[in-house]
Jmol script that loads the backbone (N, CA, C; Angstrom):
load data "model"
ATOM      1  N   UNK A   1      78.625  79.761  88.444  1.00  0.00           N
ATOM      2  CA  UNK A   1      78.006  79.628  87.152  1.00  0.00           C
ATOM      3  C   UNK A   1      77.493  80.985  86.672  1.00  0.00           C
ATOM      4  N   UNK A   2      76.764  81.949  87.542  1.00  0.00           N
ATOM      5  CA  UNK A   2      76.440  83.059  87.221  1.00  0.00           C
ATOM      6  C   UNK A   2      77.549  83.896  87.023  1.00  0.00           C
ATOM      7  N   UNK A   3      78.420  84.020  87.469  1.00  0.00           N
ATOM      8  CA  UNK A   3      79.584  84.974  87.122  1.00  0.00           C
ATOM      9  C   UNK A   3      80.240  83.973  86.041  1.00  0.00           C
ATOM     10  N   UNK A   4      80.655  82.681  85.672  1.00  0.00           N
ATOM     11  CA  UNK A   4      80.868  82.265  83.918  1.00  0.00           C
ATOM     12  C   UNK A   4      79.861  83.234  83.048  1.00  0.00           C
ATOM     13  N   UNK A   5      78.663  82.700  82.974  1.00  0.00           N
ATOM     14  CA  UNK A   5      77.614  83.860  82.342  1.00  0.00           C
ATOM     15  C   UNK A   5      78.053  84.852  82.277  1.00  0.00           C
ATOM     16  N   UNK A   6      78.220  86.105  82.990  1.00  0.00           N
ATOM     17  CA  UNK A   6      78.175  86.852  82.994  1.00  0.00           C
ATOM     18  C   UNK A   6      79.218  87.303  81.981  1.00  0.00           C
ATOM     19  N   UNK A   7      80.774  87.185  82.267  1.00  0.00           N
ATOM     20  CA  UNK A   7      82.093  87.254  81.974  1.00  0.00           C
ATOM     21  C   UNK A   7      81.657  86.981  80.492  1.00  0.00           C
ATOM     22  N   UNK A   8      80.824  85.554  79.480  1.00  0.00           N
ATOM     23  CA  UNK A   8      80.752  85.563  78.486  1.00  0.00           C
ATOM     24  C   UNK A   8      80.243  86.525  77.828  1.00  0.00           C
ATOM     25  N   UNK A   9      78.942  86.773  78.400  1.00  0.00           N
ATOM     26  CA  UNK A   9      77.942  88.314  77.672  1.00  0.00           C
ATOM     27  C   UNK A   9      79.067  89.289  77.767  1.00  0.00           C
ATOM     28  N   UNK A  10      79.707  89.523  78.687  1.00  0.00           N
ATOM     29  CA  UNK A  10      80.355  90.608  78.389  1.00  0.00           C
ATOM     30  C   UNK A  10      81.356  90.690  77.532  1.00  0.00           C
ATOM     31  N   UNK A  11      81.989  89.583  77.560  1.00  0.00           N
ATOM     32  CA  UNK A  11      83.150  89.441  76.027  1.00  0.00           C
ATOM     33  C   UNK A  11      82.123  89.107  74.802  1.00  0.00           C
ATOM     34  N   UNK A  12      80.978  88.436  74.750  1.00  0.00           N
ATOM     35  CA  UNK A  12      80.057  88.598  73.550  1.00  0.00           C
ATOM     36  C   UNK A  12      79.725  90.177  73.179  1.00  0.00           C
ATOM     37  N   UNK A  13      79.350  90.837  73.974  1.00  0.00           N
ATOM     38  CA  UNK A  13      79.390  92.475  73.640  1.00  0.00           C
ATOM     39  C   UNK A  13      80.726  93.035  73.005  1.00  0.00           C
ATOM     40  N   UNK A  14      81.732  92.564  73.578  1.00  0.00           N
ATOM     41  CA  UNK A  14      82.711  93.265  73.345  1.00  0.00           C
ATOM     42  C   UNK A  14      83.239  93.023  72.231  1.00  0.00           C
ATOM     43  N   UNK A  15      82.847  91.600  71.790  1.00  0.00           N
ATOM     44  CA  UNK A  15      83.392  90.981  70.156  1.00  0.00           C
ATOM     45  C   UNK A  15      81.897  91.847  69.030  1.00  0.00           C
ATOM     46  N   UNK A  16      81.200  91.870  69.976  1.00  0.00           N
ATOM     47  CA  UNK A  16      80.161  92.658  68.587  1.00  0.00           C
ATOM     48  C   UNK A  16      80.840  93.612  68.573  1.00  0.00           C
ATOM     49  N   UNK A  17      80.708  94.590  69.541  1.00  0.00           N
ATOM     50  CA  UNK A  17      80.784  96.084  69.291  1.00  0.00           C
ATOM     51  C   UNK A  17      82.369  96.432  68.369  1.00  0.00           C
ATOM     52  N   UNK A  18      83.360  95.320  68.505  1.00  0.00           N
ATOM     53  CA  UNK A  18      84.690  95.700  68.047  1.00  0.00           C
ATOM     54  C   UNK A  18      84.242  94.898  66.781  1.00  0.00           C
ATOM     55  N   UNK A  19      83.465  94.311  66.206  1.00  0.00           N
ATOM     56  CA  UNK A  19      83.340  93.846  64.629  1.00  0.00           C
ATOM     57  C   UNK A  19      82.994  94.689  63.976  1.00  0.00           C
ATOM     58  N   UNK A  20      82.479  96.018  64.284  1.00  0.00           N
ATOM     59  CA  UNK A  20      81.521  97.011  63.416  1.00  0.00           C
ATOM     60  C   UNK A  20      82.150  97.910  63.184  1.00  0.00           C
ATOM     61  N   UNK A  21      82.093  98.217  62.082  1.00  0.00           N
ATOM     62  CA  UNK A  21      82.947  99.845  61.332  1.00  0.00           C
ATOM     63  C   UNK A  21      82.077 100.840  61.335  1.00  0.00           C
ATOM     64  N   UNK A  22      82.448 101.799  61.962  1.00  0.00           N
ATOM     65  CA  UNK A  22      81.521 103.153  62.210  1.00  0.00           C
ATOM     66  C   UNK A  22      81.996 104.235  61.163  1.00  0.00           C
ATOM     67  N   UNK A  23      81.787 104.399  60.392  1.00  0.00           N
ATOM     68  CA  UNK A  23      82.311 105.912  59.781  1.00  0.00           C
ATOM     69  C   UNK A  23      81.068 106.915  59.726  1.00  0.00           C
ATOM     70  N   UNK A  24      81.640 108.640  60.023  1.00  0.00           N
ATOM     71  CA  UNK A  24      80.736 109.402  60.452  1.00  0.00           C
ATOM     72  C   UNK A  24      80.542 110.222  59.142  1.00  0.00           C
ATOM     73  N   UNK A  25      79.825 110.236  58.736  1.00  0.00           N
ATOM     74  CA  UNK A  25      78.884 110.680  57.334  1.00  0.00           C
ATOM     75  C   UNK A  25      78.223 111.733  57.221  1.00  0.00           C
ATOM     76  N   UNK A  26      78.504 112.748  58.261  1.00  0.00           N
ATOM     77  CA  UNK A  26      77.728 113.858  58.466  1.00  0.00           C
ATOM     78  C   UNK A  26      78.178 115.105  59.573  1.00  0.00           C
ATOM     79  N   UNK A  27      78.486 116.170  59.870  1.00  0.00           N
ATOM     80  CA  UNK A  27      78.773 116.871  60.859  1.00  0.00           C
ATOM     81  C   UNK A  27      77.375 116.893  61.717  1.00  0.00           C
ATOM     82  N   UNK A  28      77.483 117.148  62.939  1.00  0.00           N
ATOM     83  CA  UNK A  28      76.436 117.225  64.063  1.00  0.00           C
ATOM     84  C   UNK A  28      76.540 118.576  65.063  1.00  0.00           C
ATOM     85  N   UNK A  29      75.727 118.973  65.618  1.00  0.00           N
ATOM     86  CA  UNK A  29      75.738 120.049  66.363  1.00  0.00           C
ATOM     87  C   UNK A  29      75.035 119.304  67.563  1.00  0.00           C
ATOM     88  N   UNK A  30      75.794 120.074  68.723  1.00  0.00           N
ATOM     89  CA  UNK A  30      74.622 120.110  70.382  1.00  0.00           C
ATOM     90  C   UNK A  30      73.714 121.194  69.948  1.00  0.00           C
ATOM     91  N   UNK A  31      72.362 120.711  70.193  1.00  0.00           N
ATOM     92  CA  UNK A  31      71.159 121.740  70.207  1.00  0.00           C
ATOM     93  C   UNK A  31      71.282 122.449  71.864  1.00  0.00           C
ATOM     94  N   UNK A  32      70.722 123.869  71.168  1.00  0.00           N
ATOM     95  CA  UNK A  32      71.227 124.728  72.526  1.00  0.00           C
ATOM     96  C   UNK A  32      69.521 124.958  73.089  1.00  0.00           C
ATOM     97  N   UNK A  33      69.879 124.965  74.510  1.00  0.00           N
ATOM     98  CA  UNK A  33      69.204 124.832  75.765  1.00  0.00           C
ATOM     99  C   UNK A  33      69.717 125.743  76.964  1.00  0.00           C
ATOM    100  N   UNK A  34      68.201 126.325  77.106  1.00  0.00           N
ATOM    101  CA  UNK A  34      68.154 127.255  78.513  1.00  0.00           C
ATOM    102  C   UNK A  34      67.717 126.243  79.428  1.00  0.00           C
ATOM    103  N   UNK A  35      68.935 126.477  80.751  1.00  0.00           N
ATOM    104  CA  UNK A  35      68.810 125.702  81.681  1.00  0.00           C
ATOM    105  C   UNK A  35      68.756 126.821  82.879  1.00  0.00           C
ATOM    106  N   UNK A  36      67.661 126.428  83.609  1.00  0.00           N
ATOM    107  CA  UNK A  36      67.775 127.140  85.098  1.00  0.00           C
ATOM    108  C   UNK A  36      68.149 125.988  86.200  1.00  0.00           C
ATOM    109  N   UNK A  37      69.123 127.266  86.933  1.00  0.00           N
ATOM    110  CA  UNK A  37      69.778 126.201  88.277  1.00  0.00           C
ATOM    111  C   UNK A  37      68.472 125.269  88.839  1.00  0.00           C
ATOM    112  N   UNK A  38      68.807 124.815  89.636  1.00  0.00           N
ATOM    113  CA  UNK A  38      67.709 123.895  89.903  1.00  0.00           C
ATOM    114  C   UNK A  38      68.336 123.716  91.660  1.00  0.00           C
ATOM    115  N   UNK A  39      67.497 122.995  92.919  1.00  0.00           N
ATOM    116  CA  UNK A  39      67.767 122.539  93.838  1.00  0.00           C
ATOM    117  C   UNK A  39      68.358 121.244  94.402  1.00  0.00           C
ATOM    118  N   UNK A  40      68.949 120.537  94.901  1.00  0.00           N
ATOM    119  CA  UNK A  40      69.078 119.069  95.295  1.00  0.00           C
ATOM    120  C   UNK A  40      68.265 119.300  96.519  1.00  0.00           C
ATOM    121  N   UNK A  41      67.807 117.712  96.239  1.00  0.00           N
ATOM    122  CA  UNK A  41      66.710 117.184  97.639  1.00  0.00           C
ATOM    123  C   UNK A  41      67.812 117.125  98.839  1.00  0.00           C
ATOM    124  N   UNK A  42      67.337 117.541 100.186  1.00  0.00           N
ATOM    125  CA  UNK A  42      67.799 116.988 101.163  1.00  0.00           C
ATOM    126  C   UNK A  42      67.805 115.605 101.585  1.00  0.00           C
ATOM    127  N   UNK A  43      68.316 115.209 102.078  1.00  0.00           N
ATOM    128  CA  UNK A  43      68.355 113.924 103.026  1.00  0.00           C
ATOM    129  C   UNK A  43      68.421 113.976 104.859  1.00  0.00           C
ATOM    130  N   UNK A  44      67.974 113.227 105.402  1.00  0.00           N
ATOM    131  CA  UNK A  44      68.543 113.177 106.703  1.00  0.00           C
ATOM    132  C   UNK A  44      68.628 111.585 106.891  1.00  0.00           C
ATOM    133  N   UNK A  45      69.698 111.372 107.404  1.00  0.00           N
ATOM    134  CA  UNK A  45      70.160 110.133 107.266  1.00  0.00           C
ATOM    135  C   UNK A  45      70.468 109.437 108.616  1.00  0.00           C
ATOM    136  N   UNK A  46      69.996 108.505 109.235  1.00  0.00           N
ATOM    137  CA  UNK A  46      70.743 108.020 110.645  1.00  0.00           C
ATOM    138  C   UNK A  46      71.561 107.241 110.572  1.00  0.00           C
ATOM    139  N   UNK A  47      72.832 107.047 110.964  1.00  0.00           N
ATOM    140  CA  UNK A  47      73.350 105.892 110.571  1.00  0.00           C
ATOM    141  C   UNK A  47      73.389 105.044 111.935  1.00  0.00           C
ATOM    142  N   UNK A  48      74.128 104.228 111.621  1.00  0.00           N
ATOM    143  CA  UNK A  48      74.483 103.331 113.103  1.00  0.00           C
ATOM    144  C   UNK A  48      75.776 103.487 113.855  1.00  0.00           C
ATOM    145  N   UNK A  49      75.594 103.715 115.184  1.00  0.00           N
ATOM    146  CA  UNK A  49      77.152 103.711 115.433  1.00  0.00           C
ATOM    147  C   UNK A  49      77.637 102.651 115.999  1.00  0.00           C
ATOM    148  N   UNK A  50      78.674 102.691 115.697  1.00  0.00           N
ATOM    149  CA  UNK A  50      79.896 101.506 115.171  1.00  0.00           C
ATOM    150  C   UNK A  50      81.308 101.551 116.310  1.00  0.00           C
ATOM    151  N   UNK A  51      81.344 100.717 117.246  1.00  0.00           N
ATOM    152  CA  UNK A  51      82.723 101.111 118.017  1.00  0.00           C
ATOM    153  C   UNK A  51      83.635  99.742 116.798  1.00  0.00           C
ATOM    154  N   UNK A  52      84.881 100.559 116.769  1.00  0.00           N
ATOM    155  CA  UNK A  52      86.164 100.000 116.517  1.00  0.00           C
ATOM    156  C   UNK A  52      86.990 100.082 117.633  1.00  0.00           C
ATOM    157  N   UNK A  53      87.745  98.962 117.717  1.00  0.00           N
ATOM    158  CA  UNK A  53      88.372  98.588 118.658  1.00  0.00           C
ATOM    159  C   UNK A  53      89.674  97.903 118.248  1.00  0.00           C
ATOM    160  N   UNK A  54      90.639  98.355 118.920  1.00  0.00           N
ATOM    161  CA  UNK A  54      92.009  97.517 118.336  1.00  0.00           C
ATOM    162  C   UNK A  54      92.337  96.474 119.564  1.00  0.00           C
ATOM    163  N   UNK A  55      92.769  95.130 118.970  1.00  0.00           N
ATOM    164  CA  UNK A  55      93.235  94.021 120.425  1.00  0.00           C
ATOM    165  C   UNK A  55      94.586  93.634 120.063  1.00  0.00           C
ATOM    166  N   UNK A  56      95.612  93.576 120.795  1.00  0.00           N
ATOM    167  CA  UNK A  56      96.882  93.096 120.957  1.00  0.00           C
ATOM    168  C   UNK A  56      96.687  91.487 120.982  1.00  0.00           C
ATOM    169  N   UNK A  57      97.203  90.519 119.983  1.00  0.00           N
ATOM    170  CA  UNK A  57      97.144  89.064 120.148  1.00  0.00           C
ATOM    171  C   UNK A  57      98.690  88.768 119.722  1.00  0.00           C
ATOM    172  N   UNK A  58      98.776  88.046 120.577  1.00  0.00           N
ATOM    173  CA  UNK A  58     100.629  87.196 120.622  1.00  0.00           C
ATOM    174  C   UNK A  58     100.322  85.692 119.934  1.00  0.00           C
ATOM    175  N   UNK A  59     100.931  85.605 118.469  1.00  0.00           N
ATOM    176  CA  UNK A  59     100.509  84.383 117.619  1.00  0.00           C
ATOM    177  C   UNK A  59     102.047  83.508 117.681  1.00  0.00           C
ATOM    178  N   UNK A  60     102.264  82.340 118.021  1.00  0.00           N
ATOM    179  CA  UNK A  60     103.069  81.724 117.966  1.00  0.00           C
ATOM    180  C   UNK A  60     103.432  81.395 116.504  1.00  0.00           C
ATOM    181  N   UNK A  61     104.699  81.768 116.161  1.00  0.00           N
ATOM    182  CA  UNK A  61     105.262  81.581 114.786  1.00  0.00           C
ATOM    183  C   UNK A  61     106.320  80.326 114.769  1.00  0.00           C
ATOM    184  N   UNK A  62     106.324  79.119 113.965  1.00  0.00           N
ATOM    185  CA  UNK A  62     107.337  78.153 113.873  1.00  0.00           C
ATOM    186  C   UNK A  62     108.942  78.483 113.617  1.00  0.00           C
ATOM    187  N   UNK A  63     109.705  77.863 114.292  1.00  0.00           N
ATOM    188  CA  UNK A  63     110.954  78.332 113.524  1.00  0.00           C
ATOM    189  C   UNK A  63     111.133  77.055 112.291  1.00  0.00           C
ATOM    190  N   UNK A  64     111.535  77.810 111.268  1.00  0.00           N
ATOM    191  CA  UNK A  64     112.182  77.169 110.352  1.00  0.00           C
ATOM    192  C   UNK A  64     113.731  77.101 109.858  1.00  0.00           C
ATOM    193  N   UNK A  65     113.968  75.948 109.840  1.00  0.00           N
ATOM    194  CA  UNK A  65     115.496  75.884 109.808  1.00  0.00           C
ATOM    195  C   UNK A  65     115.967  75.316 108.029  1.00  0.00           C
ATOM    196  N   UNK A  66     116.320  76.457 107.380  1.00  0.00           N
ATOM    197  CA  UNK A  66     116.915  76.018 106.052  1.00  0.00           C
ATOM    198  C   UNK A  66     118.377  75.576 105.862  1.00  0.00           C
ATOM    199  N   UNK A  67     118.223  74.597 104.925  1.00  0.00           N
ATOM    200  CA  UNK A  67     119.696  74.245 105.230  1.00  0.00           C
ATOM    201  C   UNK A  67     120.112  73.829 103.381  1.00  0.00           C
ATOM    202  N   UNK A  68     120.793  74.917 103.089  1.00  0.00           N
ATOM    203  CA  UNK A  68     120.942  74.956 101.243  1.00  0.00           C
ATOM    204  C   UNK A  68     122.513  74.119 101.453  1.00  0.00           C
ATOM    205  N   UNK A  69     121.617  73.345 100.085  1.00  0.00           N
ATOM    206  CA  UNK A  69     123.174  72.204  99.298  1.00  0.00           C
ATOM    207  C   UNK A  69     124.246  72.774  98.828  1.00  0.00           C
ATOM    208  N   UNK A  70     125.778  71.974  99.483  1.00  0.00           N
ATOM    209  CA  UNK A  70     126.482  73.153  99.577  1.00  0.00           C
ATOM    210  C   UNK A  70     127.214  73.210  97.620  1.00  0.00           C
ATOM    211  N   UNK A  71     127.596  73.979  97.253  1.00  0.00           N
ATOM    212  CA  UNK A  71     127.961  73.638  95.707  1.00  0.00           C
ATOM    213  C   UNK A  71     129.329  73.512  95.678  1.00  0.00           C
ATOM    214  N   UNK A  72     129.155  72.485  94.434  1.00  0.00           N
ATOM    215  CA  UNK A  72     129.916  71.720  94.021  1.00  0.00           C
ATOM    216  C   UNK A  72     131.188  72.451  92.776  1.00  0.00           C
ATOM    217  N   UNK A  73     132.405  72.955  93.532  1.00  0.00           N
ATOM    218  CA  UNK A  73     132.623  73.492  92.331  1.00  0.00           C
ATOM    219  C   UNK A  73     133.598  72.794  91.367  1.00  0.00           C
ATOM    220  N   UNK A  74     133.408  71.481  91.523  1.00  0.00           N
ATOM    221  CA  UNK A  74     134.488  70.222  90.487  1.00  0.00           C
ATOM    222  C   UNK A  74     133.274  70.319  88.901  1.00  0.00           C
ATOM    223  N   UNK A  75     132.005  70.540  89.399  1.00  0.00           N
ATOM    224  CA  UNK A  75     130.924  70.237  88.061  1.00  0.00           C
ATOM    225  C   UNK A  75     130.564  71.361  87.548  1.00  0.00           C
ATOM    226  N   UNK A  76     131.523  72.771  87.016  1.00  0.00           N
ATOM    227  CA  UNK A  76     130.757  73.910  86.357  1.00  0.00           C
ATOM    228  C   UNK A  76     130.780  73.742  85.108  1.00  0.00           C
ATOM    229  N   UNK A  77     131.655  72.663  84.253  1.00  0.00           N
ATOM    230  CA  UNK A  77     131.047  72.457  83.301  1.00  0.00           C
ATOM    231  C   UNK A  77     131.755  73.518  82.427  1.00  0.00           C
ATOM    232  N   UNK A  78     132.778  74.557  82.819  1.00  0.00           N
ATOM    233  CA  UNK A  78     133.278  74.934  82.154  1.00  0.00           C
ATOM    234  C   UNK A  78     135.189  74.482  81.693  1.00  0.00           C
TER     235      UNK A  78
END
end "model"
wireframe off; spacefill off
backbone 0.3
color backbone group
């Protein structure tokens, strides 16, 4: 039910935003800005360790036996 919801709002957005006519009425500029480099935060992070492991398993598969109808070539109908 929550993902129905969801899926609607999002096609409800999508029928607004595509009903509206935008025309641009004006030229615009980026305002200019002094930027100094700056740092990123560290992290230290632990994670968990994780064994992966691969196992060999032998799965019994059915045989299937097809057996196609053989055709008829008295009925081609041409």
């Amino acid at each position: 039910m929550k993902h129905l919801s969801k899926i609607l709002a999002v096609s409800s957005l999508a029928l607004a935003a595509s009903a509206c006519d935008v025309n641009k009425t004006e030229e615009g500029e980026m305002p200019e800005a002094d930027i100094d480099g700056g740092e990123l935060p560290e992290y230290e992070v632990d994670t968990m360790d994780v064994d992966v492991d691969t196992e060999t398993k032998e799965v019994e598969v059915p045989v299937v036996d097809v057996e196609m109808p053989e055709e008829d070539d008295d009925d081609s109908g041409n």
